[in-house]
N, C-alpha and C positions, 0 to 999 in steps of 0.2 A: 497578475492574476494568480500565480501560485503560490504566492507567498498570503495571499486572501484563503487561498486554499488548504493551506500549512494551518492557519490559525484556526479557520473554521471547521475545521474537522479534526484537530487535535494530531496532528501527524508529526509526532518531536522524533526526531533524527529521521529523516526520511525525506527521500527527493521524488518531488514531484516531476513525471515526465511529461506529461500532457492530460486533457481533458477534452470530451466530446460531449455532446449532447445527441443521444438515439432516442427520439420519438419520445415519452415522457421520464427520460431517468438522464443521470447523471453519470458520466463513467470517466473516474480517474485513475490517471496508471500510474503508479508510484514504483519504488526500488527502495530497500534500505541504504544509510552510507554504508561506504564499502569497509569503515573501522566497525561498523557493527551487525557485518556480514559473520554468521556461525556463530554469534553468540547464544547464551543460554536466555531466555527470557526470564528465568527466576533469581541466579546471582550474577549473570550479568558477564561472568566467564566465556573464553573463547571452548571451543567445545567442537564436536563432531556433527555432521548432519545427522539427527534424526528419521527426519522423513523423505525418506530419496525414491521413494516411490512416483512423485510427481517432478521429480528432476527436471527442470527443463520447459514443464508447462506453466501457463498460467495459474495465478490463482485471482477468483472472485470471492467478495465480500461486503455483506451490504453494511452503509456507511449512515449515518443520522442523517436524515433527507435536508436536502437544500430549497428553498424556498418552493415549498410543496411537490419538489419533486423529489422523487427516489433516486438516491447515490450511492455508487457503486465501486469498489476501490478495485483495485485491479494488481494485482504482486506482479511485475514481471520477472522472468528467467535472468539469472544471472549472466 
């Protein structure tokens, strides 16, 4: 199932932790790999945390819906 989950939501270098289903949405919790943990997303460089303000928490984000439901990506904390 996560590797269905890899292709159909486009998540290249990214590991899929798990998936639930709450009431009508979709919520998957992903992590980057850990070679492309602090990278820059523009040249691709190792680099410093920008945003440390949310250290630690999650982040959500909605993701192109799964057969007519809403999907939800979910950043866990390192």
């Amino acid at each position: 199932m996560k590797s269905l989950l890899l292709l159909a939501l486009g998540l290249a270098r990214t590991v899929v932790l798990g998936a639930r289903i709450e009431a009508e949405r979709i919520v998957v919790s992903v992590r980057p790999y850990k070679r492309e943990q602090r990278r820059c997303p523009v040249c691709g460089r190792a680099c410093d945390f920008y945003d440390m303000a949310n250290r630690g928490a999650p982040r959500l984000w909605r993701a192109m819906d799964l057969a007519r439901s809403a999907c939800y990506l979910v950043l866990m904390p390192i």
